[in-house]
FIKOLZA-1660 file (N, C-alpha, C; in steps of 0.1 Angstrom, whole numbers, plus 5000, padded with zeros to 4 digits):
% residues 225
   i   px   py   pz ch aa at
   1 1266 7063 3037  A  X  N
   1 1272 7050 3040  A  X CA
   1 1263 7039 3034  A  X  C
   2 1267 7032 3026  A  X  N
   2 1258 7016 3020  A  X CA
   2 1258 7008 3031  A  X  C
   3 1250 7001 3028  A  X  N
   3 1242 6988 3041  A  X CA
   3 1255 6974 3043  A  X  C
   4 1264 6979 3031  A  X  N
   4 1273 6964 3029  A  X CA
   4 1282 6973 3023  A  X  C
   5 1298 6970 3025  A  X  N
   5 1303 6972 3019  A  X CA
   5 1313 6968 3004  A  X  C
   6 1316 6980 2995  A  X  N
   6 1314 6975 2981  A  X CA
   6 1331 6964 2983  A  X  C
   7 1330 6955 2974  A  X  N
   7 1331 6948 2971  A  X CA
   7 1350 6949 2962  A  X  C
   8 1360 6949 2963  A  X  N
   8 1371 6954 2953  A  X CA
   8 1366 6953 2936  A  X  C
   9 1368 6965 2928  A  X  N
   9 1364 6958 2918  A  X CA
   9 1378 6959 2907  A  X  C
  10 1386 6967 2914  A  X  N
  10 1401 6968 2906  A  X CA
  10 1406 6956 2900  A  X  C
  11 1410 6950 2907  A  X  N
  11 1415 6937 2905  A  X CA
  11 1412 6928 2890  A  X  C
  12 1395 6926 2890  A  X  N
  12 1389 6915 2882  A  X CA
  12 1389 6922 2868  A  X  C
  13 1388 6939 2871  A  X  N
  13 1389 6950 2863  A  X CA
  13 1402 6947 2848  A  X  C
  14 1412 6946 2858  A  X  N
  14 1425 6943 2853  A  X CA
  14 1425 6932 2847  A  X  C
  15 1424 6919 2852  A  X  N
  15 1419 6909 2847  A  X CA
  15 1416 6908 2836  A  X  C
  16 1400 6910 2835  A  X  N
  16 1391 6914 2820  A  X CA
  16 1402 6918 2812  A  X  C
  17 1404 6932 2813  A  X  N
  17 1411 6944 2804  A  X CA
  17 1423 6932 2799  A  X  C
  18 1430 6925 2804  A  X  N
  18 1438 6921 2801  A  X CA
  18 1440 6906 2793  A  X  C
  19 1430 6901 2798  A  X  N
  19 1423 6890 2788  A  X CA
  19 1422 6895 2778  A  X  C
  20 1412 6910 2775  A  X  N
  20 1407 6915 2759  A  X CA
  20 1419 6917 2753  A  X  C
  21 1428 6921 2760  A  X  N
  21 1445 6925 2752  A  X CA
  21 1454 6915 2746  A  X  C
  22 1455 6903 2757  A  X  N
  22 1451 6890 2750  A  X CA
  22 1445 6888 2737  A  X  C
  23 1434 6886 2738  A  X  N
  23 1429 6881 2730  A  X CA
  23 1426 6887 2716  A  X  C
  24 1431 6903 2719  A  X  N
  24 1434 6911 2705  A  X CA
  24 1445 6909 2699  A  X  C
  25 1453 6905 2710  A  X  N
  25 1471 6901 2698  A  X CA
  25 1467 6891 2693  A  X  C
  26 1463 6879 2701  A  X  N
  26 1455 6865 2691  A  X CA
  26 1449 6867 2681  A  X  C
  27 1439 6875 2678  A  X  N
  27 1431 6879 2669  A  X CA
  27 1437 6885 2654  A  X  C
  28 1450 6891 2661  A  X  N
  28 1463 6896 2654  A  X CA
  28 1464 6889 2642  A  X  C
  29 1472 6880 2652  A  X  N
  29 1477 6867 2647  A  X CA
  29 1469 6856 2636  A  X  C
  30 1457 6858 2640  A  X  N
  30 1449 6849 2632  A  X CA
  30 1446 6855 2617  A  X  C
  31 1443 6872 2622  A  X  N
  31 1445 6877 2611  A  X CA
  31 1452 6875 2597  A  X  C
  32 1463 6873 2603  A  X  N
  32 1478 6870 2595  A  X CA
  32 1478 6861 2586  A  X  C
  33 1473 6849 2595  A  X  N
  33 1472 6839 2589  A  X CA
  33 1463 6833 2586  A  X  C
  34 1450 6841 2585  A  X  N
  34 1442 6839 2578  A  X CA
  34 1442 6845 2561  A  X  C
  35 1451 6855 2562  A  X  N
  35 1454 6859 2545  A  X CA
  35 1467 6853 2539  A  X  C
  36 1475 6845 2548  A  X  N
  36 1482 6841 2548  A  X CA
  36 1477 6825 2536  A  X  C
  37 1466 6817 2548  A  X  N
  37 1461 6809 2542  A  X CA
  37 1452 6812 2529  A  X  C
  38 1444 6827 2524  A  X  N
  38 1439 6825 2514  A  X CA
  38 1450 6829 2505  A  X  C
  39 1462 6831 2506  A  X  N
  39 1469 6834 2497  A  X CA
  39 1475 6825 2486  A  X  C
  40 1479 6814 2504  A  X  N
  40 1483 6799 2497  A  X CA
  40 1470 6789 2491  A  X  C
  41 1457 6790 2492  A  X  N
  41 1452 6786 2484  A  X CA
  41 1449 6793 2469  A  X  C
  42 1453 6804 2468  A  X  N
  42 1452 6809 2455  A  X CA
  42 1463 6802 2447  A  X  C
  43 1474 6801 2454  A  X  N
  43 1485 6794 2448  A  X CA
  43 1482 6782 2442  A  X  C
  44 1478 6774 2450  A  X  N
  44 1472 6759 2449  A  X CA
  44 1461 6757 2433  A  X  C
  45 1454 6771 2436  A  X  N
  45 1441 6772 2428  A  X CA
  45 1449 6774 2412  A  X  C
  46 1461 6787 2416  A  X  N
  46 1465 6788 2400  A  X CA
  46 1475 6777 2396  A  X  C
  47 1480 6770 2404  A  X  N
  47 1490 6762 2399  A  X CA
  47 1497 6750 2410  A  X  C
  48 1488 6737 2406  A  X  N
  48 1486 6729 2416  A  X CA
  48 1498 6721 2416  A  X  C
  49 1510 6720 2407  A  X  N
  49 1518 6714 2405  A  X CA
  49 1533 6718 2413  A  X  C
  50 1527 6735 2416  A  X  N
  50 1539 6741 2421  A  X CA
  50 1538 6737 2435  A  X  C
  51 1531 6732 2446  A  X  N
  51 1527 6730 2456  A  X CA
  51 1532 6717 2457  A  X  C
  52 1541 6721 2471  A  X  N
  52 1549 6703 2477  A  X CA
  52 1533 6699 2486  A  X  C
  53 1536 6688 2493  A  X  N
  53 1528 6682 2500  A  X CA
  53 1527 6685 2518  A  X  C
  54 1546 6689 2517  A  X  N
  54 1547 6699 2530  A  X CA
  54 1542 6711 2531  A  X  C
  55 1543 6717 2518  A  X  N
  55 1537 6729 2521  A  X CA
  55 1518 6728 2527  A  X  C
  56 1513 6717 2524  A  X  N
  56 1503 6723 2522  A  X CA
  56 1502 6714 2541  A  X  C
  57 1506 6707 2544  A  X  N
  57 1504 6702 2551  A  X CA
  57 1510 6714 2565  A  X  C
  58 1520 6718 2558  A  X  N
  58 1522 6735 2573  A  X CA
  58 1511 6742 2570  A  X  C
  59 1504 6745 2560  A  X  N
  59 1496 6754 2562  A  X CA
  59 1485 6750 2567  A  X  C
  60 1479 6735 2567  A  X  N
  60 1472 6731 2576  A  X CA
  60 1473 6728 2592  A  X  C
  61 1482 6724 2596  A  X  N
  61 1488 6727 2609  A  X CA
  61 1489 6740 2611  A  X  C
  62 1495 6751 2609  A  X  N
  62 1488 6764 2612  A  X CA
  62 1480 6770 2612  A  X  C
  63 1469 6768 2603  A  X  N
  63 1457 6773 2601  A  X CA
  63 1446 6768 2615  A  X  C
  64 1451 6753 2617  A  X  N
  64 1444 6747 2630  A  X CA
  64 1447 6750 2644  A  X  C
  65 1463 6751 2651  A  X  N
  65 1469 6758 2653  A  X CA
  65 1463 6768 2661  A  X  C
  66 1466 6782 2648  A  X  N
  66 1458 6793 2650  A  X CA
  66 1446 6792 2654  A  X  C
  67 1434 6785 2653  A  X  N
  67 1420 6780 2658  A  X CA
  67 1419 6777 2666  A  X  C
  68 1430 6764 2672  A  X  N
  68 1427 6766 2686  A  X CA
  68 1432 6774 2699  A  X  C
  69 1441 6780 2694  A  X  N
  69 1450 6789 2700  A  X CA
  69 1433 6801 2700  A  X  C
  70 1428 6807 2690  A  X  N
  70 1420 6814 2689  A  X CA
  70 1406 6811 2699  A  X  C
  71 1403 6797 2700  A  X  N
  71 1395 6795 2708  A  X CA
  71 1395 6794 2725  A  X  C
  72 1409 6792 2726  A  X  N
  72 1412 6790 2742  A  X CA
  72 1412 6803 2749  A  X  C
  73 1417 6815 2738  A  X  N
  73 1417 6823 2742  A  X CA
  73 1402 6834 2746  A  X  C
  74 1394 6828 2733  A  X  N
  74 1382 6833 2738  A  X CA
  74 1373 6829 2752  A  X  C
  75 1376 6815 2753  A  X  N
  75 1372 6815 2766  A  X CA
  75 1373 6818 2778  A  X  C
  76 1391 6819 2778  A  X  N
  76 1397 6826 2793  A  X CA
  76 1390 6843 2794  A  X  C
  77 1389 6850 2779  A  X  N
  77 1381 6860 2781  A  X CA
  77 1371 6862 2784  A  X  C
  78 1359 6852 2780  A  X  N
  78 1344 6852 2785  A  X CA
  78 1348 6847 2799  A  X  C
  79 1354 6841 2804  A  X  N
  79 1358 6836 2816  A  X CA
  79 1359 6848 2824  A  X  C
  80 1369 6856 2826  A  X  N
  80 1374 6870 2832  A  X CA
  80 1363 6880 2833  A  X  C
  81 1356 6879 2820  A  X  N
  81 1351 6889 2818  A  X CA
  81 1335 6886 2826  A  X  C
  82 1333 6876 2827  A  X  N
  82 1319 6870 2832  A  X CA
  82 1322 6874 2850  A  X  C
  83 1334 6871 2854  A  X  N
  83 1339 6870 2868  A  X CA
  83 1341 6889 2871  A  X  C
  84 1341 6897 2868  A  X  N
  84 1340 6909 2865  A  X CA
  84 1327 6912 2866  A  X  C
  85 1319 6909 2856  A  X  N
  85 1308 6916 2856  A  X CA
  85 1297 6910 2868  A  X  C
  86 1303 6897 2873  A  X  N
  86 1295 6888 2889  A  X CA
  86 1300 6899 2899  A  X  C
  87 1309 6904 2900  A  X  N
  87 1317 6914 2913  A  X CA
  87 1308 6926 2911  A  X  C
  88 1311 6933 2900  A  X  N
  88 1306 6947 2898  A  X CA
  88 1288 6946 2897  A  X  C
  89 1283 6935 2895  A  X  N
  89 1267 6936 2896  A  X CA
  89 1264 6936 2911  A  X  C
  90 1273 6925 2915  A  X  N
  90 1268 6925 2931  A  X CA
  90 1273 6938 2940  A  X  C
  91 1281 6948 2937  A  X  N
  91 1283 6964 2937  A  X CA
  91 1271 6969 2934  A  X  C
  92 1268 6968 2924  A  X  N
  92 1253 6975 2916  A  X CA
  92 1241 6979 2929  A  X  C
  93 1239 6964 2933  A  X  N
  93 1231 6961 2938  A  X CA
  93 1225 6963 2955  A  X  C
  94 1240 6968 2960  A  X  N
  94 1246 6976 2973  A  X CA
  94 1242 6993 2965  A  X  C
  95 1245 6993 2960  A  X  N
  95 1247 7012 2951  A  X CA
  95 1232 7016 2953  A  X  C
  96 1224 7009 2943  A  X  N
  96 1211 7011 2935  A  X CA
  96 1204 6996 2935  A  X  C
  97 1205 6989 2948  A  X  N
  97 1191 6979 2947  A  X CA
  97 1181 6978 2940  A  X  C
  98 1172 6987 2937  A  X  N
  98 1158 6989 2930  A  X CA
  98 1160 6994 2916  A  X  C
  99 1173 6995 2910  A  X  N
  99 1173 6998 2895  A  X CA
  99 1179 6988 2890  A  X  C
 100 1179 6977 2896  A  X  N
 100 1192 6960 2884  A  X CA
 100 1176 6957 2882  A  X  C
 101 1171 6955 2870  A  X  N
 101 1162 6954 2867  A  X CA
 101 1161 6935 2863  A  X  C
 102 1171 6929 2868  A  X  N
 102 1174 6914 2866  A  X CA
 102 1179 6909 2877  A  X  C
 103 1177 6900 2883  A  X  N
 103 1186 6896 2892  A  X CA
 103 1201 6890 2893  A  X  C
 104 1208 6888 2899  A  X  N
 104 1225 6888 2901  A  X CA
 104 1226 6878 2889  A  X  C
 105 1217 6862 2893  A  X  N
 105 1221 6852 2880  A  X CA
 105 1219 6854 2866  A  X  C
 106 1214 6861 2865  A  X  N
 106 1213 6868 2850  A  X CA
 106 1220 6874 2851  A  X  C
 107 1232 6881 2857  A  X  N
 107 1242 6886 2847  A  X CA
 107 1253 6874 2844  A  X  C
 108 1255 6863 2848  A  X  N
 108 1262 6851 2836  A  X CA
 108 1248 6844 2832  A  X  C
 109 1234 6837 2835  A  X  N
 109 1230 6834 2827  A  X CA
 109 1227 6840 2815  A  X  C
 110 1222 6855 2817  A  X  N
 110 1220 6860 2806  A  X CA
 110 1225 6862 2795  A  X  C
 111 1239 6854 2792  A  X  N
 111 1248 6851 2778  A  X CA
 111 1249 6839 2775  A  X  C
 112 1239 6831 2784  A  X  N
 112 1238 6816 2772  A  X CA
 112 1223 6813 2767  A  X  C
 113 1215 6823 2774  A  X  N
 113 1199 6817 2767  A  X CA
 113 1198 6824 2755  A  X  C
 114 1195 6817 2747  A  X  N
 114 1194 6817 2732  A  X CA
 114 1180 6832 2738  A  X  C
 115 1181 6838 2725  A  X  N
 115 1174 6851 2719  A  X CA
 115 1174 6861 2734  A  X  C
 116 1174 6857 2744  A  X  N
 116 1172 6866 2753  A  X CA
 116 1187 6875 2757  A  X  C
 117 1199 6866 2752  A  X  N
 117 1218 6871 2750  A  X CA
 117 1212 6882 2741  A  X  C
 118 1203 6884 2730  A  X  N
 118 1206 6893 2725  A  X CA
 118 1205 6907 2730  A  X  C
 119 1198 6906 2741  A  X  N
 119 1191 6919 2748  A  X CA
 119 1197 6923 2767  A  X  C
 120 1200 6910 2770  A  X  N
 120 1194 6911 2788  A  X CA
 120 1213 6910 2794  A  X  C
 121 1220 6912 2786  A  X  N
 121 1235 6915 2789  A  X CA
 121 1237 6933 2788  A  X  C
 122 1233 6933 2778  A  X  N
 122 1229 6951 2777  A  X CA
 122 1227 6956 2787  A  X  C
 123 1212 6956 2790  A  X  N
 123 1200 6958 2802  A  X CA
 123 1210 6956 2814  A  X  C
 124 1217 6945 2818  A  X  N
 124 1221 6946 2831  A  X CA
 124 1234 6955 2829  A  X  C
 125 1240 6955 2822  A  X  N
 125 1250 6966 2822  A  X CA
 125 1250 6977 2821  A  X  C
 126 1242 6984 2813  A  X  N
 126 1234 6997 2816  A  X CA
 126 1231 6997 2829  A  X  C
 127 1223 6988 2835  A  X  N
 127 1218 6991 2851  A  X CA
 127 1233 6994 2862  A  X  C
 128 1240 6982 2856  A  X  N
 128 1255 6983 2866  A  X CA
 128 1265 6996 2866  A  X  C
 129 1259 7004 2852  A  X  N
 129 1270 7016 2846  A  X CA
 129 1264 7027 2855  A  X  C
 130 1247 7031 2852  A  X  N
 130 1237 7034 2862  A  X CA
 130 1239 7038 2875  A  X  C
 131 1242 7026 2881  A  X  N
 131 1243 7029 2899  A  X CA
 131 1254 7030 2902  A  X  C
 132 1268 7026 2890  A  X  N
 132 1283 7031 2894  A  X CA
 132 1284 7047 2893  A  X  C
 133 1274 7053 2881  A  X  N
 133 1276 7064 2879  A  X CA
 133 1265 7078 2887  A  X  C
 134 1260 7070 2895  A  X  N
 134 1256 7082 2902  A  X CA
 134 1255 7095 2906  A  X  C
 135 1249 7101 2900  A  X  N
 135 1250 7115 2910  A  X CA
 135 1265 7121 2905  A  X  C
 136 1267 7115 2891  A  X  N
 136 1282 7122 2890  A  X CA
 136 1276 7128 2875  A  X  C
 137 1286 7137 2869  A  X  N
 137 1284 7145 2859  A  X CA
 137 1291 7135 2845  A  X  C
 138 1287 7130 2847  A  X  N
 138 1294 7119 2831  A  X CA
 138 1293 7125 2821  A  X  C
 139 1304 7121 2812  A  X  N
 139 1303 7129 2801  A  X CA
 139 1295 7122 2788  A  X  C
 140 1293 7108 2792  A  X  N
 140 1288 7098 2784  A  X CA
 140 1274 7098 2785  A  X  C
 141 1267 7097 2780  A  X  N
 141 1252 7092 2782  A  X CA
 141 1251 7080 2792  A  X  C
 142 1242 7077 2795  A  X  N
 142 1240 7061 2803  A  X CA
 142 1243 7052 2796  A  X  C
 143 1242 7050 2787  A  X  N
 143 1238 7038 2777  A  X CA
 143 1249 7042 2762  A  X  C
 144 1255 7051 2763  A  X  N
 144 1264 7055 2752  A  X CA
 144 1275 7050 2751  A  X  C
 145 1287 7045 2754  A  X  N
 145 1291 7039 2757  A  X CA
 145 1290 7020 2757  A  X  C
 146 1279 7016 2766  A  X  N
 146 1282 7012 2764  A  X CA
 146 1269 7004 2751  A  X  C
 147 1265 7011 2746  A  X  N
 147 1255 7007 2733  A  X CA
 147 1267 7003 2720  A  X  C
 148 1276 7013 2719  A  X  N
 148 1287 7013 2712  A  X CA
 148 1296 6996 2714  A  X  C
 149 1296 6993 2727  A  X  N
 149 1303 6979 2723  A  X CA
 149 1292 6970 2721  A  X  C
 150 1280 6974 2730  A  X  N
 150 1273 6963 2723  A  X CA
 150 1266 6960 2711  A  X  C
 151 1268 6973 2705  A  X  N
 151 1260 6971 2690  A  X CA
 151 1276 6965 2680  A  X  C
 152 1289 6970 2683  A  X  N
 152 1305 6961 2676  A  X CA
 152 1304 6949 2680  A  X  C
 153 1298 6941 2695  A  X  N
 153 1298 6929 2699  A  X CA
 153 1288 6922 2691  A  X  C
 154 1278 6924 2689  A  X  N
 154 1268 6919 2683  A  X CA
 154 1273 6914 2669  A  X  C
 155 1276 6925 2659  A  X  N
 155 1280 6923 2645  A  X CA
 155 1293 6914 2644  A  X  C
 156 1299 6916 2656  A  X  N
 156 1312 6909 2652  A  X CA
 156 1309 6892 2653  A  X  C
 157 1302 6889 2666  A  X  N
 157 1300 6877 2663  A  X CA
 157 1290 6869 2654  A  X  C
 158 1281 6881 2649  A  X  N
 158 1272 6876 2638  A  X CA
 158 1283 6873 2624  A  X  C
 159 1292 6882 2622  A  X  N
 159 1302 6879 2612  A  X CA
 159 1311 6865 2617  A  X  C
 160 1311 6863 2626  A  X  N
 160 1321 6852 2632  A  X CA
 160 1315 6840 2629  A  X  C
 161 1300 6839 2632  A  X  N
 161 1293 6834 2631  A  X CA
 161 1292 6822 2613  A  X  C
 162 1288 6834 2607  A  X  N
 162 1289 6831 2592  A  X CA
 162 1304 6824 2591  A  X  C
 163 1311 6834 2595  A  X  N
 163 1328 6825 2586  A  X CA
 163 1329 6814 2590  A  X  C
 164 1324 6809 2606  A  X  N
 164 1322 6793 2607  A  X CA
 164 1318 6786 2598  A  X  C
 165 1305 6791 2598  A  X  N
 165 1298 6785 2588  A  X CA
 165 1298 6781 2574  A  X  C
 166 1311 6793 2569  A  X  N
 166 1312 6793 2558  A  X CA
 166 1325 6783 2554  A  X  C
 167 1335 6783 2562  A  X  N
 167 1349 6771 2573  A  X CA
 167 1341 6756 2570  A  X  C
 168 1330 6754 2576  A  X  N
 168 1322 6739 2578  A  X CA
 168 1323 6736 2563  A  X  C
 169 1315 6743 2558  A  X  N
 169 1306 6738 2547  A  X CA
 169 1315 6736 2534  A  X  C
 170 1325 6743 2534  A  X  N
 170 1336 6749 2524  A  X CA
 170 1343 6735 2520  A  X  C
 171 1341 6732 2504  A  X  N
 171 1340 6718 2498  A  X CA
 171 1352 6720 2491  A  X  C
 172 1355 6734 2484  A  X  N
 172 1360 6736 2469  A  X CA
 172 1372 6749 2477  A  X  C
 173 1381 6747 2468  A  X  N
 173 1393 6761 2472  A  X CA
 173 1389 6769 2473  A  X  C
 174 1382 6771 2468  A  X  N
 174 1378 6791 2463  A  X CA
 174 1368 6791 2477  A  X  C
 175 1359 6785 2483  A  X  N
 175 1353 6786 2493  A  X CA
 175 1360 6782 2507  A  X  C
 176 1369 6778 2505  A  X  N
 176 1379 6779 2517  A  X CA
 176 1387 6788 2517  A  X  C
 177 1392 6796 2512  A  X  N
 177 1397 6808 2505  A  X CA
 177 1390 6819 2508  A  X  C
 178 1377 6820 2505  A  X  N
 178 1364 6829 2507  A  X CA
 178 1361 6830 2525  A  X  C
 179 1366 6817 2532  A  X  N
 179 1361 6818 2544  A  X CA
 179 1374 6821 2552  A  X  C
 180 1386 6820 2544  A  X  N
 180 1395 6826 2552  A  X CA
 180 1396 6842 2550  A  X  C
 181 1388 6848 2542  A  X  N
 181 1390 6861 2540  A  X CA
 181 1377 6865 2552  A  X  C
 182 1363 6862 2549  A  X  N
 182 1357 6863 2560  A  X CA
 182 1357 6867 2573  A  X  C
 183 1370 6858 2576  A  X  N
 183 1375 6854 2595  A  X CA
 183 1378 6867 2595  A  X  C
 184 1389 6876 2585  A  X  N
 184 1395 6881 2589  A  X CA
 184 1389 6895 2589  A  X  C
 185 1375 6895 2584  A  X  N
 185 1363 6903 2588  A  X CA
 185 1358 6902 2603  A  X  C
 186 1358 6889 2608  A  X  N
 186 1352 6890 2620  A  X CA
 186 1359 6893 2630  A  X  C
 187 1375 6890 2629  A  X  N
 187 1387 6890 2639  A  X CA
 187 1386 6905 2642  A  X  C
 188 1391 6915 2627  A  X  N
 188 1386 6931 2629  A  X CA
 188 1378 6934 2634  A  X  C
 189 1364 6931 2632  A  X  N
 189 1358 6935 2644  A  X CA
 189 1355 6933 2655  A  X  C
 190 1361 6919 2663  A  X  N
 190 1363 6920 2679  A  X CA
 190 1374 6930 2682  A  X  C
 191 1384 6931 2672  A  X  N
 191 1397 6939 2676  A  X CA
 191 1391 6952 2681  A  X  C
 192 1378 6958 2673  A  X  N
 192 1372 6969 2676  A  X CA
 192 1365 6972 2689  A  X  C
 193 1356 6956 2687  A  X  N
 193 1351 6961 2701  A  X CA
 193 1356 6957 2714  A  X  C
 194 1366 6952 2711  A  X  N
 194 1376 6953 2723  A  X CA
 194 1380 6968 2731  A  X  C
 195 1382 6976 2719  A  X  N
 195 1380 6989 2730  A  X CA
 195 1372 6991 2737  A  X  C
 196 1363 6995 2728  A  X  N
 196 1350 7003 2743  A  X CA
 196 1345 6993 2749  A  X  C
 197 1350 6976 2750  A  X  N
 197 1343 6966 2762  A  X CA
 197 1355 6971 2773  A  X  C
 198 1368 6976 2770  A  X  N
 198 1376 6974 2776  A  X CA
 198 1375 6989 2787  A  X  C
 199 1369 6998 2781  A  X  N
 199 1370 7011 2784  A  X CA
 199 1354 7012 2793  A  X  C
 200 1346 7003 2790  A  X  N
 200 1329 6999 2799  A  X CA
 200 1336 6991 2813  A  X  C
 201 1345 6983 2812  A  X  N
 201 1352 6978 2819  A  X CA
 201 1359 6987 2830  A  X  C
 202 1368 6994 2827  A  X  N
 202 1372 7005 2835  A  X CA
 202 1368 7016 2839  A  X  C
 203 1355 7020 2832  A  X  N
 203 1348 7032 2838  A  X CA
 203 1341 7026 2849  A  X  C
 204 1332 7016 2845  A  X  N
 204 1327 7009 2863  A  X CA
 204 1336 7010 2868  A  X  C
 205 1344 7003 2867  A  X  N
 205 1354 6997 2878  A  X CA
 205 1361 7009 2887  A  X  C
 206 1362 7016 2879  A  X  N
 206 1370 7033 2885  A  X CA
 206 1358 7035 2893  A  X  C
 207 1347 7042 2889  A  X  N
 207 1333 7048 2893  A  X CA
 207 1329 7038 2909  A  X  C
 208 1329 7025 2907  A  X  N
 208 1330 7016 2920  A  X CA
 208 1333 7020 2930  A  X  C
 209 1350 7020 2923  A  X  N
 209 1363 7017 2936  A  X CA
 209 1361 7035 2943  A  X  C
 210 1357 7045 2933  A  X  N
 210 1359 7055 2944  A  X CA
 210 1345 7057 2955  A  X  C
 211 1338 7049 2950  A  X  N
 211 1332 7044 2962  A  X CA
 211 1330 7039 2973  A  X  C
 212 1343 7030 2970  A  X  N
 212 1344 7024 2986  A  X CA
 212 1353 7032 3000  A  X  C
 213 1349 7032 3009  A  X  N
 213 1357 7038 3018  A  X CA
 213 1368 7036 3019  A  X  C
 214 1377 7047 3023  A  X  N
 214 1395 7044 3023  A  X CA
 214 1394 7034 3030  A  X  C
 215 1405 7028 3030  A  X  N
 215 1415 7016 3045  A  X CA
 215 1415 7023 3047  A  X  C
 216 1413 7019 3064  A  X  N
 216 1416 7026 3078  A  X CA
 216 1432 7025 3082  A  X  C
 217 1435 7038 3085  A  X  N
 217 1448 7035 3092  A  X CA
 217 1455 7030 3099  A  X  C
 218 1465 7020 3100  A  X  N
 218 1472 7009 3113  A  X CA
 218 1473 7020 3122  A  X  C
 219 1472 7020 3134  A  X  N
 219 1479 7029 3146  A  X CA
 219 1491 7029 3148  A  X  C
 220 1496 7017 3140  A  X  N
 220 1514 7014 3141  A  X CA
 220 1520 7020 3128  A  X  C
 221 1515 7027 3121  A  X  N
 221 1522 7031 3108  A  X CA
 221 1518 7046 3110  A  X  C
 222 1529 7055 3106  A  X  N
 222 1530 7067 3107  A  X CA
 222 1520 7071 3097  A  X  C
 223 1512 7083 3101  A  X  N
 223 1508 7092 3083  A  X CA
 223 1519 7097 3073  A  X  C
 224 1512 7094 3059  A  X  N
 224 1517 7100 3052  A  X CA
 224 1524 7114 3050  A  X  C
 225 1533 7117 3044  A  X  N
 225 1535 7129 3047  A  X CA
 225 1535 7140 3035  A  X  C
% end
């Protein structure tokens, strides 16, 4: 029996998983229209005359559009997904006290401090996967799992990263063109690591919940039969 008891973690579980699902049709979508957009600048580039002024002006309203559509969605996801990982740490911590090698506020601050995001999100989720997975026969390594999203999470926003950058700076067609092919480098790979965040997501969350003790039964409700 734990000192406290655990905490629901189904719920926020669903949540997350379902933001990422979200935010993978979005990413879809951006996709699209990000080859969409380098298409229509090719057009532009070989033959500037065939190009009305509406055209170029929908493809600017969609290309923006799709950006912020792309950005709202990322945050409802860091949102969910942050509110998930506050529930299931403070589980951790009832489970396996002396193995969260961070304390509770580091699991949301530790994805805004510069150079230390790159490591101390890991660390505490290994520790949370850790004391969910107890004493059970996993088929996963400790850290397998979820090393696999965090090494796709990493790259992907390093590539996301660049195509911004490459979006800002981008003077001439061909380099707005170049940064719409980019995006659609980095969109692929959140679409990727959307799985195994989503599947790190539900293996706690499962591992948790059969941890907590049944509901007790109403005295006014018959047993099951």
């Amino acid at each position: 029996m734990y000192p406290l008891p655990l905490r629901p973690a189904r719920g926020v579980a669903f949540l997350a998983v379902g933001a990422l699902v979200l935010h993978s049709l979005v990413a879809v979508g951006v996709i699209v229209v990000d080859l969409q957009r380098a298409a229509f600048i090719d057009r532009v580039i070989a033959d500037p005359a065939a190009i009305t002024m509406e055209e170029v002006e929908a493809s600017d309203a969609l290309y923006a559009l799709t950006g912020m559509a792309e950005l709202g969605v990322y945050v409802l996801t860091a949102v969910a997904f942050l509110v998930w990982i506050f529930r299931v740490r403070a589980n951790a911590e009832i489970l396996a006290p002396d193995e969260q090698r961070h304390s509770r506020p580091w699991a949301i601050l530790a994805w805004f401090v510069p150079i230390i995001s790159l490591w101390f999100p890991k660390r505490i989720v290994d520790d949370i996967w850790s004391a969910s997975h107890r004493d059970e026969n996993d088929p996963w390594p400790r850290s397998g799992l979820v090393t696999l999203w965090w090494a796709l999470w990493l790259i992907g926003n390093w590539v996301a990263l660049v195509a911004g950058r490459l979006f800002f700076n981008a003077e001439e067609l061909e380099s707005m063109a170049s940064a719409a092919r980019f995006d659609v480098l980095s969109c692929a790979l959140m679409l990727v690591a959307a799985v195994p965040a989503a599947l790190v997501v539900l293996r706690i969350s499962n591992a948790q919940e059969a941890r907590r003790p049944a509901a007790p039964v109403s005295p006014f409700e018959s047993p099951a039969v």
